[in-house]
TORBA-24677 format. One record per atom (N, C-alpha, C, CB): z, x, y; residue in three letters. Coordinates in steps of 0.02 Angstrom, whole numbers, padded with zeros to 5 digits, always signed. Each point is the difference from the previous one (the first is absolute). Glycine has a CB too. Layout:
BEGIN
ZXYALA/...
This chain:
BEGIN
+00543-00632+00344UNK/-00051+00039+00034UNK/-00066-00009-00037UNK/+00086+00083+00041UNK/-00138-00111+00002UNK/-00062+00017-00025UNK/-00055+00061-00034UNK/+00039-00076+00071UNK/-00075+00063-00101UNK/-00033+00072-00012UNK/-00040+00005+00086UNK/-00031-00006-00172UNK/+00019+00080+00160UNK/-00044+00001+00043UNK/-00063-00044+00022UNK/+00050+00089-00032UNK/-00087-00097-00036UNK/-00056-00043+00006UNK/+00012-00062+00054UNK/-00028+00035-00127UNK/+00099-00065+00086UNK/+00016-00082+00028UNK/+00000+00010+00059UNK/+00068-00052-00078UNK/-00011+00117+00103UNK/+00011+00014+00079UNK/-00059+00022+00052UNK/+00109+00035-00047UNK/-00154+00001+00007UNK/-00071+00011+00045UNK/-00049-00114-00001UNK/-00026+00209-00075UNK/+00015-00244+00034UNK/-00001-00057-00001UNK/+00038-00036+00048UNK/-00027+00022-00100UNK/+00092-00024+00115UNK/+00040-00033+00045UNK/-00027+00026+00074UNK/+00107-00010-00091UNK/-00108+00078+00084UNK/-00013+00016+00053UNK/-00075-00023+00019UNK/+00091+00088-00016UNK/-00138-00100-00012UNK/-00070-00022+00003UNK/+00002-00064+00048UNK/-00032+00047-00125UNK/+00068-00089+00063UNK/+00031-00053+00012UNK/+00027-00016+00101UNK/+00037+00027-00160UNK/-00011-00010+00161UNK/+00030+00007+00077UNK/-00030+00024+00029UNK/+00082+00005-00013UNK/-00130+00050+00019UNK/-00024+00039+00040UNK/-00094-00067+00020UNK/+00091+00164-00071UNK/-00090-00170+00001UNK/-00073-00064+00022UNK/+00041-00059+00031UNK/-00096+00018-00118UNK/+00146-00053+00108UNK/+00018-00017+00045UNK/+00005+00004+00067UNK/+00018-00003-00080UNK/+00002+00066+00113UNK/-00028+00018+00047UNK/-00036+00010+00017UNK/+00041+00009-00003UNK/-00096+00013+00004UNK/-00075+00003-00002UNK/-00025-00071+00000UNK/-00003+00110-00065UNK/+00005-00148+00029UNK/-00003-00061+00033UNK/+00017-00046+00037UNK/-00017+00028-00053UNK/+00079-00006+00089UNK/+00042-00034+00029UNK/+00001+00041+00080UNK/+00069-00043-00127UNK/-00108+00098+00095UNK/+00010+00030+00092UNK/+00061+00030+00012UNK/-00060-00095+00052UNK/+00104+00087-00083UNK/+00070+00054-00008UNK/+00020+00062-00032UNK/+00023-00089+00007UNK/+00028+00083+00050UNK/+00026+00077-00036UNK/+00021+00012-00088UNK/+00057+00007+00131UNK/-00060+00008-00158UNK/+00002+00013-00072UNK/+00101-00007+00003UNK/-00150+00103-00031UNK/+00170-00068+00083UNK/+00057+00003-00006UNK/+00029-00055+00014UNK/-00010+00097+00013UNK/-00010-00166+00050UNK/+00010-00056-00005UNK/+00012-00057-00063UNK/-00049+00050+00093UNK/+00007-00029-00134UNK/-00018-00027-00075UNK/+00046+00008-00015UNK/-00093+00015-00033UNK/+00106+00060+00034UNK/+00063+00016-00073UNK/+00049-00033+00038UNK/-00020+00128-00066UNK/+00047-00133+00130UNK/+00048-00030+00010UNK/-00004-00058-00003UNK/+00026+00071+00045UNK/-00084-00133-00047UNK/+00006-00048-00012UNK/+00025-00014-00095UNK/-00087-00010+00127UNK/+00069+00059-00147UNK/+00000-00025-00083UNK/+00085+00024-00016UNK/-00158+00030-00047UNK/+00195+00000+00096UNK/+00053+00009-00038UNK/+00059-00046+00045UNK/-00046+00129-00056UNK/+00008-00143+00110UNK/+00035-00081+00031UNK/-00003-00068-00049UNK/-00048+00041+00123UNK/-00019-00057-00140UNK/-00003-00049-00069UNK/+00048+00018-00073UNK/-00131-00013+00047UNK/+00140+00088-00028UNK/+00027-00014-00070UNK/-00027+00055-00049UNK/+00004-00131+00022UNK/-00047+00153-00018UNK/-00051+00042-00056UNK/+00040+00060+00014UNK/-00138-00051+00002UNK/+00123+00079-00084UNK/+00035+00082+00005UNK/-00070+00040-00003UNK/+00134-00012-00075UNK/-00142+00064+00105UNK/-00044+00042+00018UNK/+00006+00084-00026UNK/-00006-00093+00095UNK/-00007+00109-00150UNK/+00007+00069-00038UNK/+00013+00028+00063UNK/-00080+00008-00112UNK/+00111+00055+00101UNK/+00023+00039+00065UNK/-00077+00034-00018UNK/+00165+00022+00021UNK/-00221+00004-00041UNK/-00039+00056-00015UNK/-00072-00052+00044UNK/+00070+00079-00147UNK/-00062-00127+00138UNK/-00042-00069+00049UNK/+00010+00016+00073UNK/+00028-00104-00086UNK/+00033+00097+00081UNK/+00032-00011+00070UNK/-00016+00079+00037UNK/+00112-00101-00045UNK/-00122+00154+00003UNK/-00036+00062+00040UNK/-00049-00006+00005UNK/+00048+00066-00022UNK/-00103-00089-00010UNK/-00045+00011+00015UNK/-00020-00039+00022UNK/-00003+00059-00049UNK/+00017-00126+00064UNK/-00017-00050+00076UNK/+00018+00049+00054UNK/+00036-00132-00041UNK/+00020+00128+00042UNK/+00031+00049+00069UNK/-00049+00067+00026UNK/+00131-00028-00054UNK/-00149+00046+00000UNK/-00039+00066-00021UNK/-00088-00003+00026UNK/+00094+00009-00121UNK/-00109-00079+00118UNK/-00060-00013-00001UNK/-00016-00021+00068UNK/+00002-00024-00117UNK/+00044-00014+00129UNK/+00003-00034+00068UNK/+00002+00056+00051UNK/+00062-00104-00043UNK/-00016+00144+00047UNK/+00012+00047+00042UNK/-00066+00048+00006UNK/+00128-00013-00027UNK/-00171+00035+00000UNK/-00081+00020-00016UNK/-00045-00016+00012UNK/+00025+00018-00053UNK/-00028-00103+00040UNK/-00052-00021-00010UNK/-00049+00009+00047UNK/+00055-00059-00061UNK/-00055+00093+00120UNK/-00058+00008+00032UNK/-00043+00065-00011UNK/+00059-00072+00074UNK/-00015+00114-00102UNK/-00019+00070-00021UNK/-00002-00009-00096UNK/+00073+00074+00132UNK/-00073-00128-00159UNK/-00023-00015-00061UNK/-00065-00068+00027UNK/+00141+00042-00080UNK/-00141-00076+00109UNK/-00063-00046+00006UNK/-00065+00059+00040UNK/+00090-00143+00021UNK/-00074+00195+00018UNK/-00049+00029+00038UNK/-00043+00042-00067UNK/+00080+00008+00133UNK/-00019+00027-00209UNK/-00029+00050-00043UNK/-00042-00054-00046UNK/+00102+00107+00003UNK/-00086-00146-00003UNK/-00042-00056-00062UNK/-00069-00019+00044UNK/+00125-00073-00067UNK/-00118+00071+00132UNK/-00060-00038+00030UNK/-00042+00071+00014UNK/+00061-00126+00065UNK/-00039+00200-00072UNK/-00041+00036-00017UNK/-00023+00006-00074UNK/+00042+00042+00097UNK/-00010-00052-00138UNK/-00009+00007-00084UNK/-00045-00072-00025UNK/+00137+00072-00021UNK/-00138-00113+00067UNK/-00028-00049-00050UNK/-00083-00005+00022UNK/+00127-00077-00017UNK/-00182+00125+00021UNK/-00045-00014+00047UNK/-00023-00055-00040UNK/-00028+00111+00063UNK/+00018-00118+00022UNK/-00039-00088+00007UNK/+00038-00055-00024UNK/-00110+00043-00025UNK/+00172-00044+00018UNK/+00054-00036-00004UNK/+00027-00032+00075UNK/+00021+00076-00109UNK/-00022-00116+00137UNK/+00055+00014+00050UNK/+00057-00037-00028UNK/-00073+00016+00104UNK/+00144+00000-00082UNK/+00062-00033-00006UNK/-00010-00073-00004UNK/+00055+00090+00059UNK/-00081-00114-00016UNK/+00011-00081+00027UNK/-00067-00034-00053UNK/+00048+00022+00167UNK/-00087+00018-00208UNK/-00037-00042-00060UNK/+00037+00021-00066UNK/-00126-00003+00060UNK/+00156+00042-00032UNK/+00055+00016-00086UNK/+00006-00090-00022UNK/+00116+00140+00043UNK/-00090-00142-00114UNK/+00040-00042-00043UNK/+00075+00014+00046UNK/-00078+00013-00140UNK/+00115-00069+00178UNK/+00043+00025+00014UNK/+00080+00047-00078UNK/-00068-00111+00128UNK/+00059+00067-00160UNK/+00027+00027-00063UNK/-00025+00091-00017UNK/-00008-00149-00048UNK/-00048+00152+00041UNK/-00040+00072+00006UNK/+00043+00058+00047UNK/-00123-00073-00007UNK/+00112+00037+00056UNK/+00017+00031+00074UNK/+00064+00025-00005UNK/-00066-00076+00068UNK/+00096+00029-00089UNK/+00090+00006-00001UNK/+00019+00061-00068UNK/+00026-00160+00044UNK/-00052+00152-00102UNK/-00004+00048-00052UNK/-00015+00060+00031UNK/-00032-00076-00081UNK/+00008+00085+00113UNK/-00057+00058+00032UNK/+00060+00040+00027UNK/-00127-00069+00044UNK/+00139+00013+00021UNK/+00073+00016+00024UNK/+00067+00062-00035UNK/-00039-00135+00027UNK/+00036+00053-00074UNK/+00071+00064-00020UNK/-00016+00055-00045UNK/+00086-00090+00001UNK/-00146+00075-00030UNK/+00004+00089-00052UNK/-00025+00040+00043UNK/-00027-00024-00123UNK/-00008+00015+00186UNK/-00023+00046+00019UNK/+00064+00035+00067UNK/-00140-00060-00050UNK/+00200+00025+00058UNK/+00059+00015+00029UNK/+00033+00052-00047UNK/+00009-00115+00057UNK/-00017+00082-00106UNK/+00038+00042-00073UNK/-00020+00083+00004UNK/-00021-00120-00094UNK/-00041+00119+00099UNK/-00055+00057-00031UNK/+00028+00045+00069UNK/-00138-00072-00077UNK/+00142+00045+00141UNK/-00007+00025+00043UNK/+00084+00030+00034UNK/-00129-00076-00002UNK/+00181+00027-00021UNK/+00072+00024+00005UNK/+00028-00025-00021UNK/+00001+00034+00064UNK/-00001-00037-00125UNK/+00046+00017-00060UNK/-00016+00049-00048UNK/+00027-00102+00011UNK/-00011+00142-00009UNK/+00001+00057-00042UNK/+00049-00008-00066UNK/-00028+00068+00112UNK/+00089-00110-00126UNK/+00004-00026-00024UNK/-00065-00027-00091UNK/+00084+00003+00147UNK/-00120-00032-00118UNK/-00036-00050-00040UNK/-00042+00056-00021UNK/+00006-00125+00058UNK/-00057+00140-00105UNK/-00056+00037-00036UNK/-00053-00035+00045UNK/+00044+00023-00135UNK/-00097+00008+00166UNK/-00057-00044+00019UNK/-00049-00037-00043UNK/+00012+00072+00076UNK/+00008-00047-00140UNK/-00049-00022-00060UNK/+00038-00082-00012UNK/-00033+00147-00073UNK/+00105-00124+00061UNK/+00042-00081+00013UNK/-00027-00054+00046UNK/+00102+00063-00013UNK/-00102-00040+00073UNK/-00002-00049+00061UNK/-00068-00025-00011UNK/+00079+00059+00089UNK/-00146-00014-00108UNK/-00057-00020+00005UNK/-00013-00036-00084UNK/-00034+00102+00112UNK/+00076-00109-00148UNK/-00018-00021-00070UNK/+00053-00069+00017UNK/-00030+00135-00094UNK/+00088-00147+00135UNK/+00025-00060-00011UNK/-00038-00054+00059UNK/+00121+00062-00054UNK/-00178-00032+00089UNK/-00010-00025+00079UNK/-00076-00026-00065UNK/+00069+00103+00163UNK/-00098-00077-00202UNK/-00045-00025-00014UNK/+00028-00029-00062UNK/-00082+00068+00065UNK/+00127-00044-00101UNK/+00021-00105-00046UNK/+00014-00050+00042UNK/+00069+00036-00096UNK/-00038-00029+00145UNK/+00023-00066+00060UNK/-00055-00033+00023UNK/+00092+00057+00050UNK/-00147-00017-00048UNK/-00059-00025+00040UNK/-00061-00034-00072UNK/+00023+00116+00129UNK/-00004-00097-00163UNK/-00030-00042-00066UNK/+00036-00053-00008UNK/-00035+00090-00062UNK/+00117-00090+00070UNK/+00029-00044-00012UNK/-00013-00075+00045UNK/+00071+00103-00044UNK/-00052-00069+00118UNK/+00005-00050+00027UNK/-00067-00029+00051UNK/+00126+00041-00022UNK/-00172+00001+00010UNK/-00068-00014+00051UNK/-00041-00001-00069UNK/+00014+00073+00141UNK/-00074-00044-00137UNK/-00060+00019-00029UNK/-00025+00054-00054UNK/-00002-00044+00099UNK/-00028+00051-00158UNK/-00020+00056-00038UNK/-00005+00060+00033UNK/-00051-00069-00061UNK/+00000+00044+00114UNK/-00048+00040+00022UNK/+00044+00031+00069UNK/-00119-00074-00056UNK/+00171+00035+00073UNK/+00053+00055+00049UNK/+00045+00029-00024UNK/-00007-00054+00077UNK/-00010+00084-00128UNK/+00044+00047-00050UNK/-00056+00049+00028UNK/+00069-00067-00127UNK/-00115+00057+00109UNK/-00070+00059+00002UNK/+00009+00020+00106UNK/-00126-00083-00140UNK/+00136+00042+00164UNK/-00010+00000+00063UNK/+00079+00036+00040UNK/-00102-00119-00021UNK/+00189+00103-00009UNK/+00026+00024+00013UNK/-00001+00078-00022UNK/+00034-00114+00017UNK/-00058+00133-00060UNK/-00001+00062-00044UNK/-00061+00036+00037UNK/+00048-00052-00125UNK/-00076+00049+00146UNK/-00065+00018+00013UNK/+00031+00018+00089UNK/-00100-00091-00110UNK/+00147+00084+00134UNK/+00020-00012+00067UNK/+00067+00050-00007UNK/-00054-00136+00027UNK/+00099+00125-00071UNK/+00047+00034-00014UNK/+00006+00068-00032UNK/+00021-00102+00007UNK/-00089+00095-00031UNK/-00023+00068-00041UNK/-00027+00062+00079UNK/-00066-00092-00150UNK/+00030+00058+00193UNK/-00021+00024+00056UNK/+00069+00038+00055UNK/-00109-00104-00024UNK/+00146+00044+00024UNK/+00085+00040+00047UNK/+00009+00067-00045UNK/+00091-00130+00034UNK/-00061+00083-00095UNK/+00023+00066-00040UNK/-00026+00082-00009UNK/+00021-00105-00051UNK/-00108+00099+00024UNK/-00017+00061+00031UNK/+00006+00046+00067UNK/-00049-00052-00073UNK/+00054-00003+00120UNK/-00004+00033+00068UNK/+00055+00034+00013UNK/-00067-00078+00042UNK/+00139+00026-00058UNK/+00052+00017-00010UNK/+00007+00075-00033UNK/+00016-00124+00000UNK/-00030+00160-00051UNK/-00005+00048-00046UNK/-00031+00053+00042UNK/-00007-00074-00106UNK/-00052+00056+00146UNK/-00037+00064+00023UNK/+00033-00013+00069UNK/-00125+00018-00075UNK/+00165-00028+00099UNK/+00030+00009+00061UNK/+00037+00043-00003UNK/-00010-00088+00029UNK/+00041+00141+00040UNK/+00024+00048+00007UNK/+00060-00029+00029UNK/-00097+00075+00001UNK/+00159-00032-00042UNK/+00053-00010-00010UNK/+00048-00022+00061UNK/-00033+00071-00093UNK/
């Protein structure tokens, strides 16, 4: 079993896949465990997890990111965005400080400096809103 980290990564992993590919996130995962690949079970939720949302997670980011739209995101960005901001939003599970502290090492990691500053700056925005919302 992976750490979480690896399993939120895999899941990145697959989910930009889709996103680039125009597919279902869940197509992916089933293509990768037809080839052969093992897929953390904690991945495999939160593709499933993400996918199933994503229109009610792409609609809260394209309010949070002003002057962002989706379709000039970094697709890598976009997809990070994705899943911590799935996380933040249902999984209760995860700490939001987690989701928004591993969504901006990933995004240093695997994109840009400066979309560390740009996922955080976006994720910091859900999260508050999240907090002052009524129960």
């Amino acid at each position: 079993m992976a750490s979480r980290r690896e399993a939120r990564r895999q899941a990145i992993d697959v989910l930009f896949q889709a996103d680039l590919t125009g597919a279902d996130g869940r197509r992916i995962l089933a293509e990768w465990h037809a080839a052969g690949r093992t897929v953390d079970p904690f991945a495999e939720e939160l593709v499933e997890g993400v996918t199933a949302v994503r229109d009610e997670v792409d609609a809260l980011l394209a309010e949070h990111s002003e002057h962002w739209p989706l379709d000039r995101m970094a697709g890598v960005d976009r997809t990070i965005l994705r899943v911590a901001a799935y996380e933040l939003l249902h999984r209760p599970d995860v700490p939001p400080a987690a989701a928004i502290d591993e969504a901006v090492r990933a995004a240093k990691e695997l994109s840009t400096e400066d979309s560390g500053a740009f996922v955080n700056g976006i994720l910091g925005r859900i999260a508050r809103d999240a907090d002052s919302a009524p129960p």
